[in-house]
Steps between C-alpha positions, in 0.01 A plus 500: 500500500797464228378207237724362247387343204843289354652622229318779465537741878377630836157680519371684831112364576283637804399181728094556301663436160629151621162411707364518135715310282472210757210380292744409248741373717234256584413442129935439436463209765176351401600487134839319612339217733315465198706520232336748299736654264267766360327626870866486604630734205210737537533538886853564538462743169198675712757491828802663356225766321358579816825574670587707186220712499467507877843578594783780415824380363759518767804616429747347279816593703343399799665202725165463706415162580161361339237420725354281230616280243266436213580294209603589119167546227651210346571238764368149517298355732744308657752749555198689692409171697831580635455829586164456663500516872204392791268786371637535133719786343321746690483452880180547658 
């Protein structure tokens, strides 16, 4: 699966890396229907570290379409709220 993390580019994960940074996922949307700045901050920070050190940067010259969109480190929780989908940035 090709994951893009805004601003920053594409990484290939195996469908095991993403089962475990759903946890987070879960945190990201608990923190926002709470409106907890500082679980927020650290969940998406532990999210776009997990797909980091999980996954292989994809190359740069590549036109392949992401399978995943994941938000910038330094978004805010509203411009996630918008992002989120039914089962939160990560499906499943």
């Amino acid at each position: 699966m090709i994951v893009r993390i805004l601003g920053e580019g594409q990484y290939d994960l195996d469908d095991h890396a993403l089962d475990a940074l759903n946890g987070l996922d879960n945190q990201i949307e608990q923190a926002i229907d709470a409106g907890d700045e500082d679980m927020f901050r650290t969940a998406l920070h532990g999210l776009l570290s997990g797909v980091r050190a999980s996954g292989t940067h994809h190359e740069l010259d590549s036109l392949d379409e992401s399978d995943l969109i994941l938000p910038p480190p330094d978004a805010t929780i509203d411009e996630v709220r918008q992002l989120l989908g039914d089962d939160g940035l990560i499906p499943g």
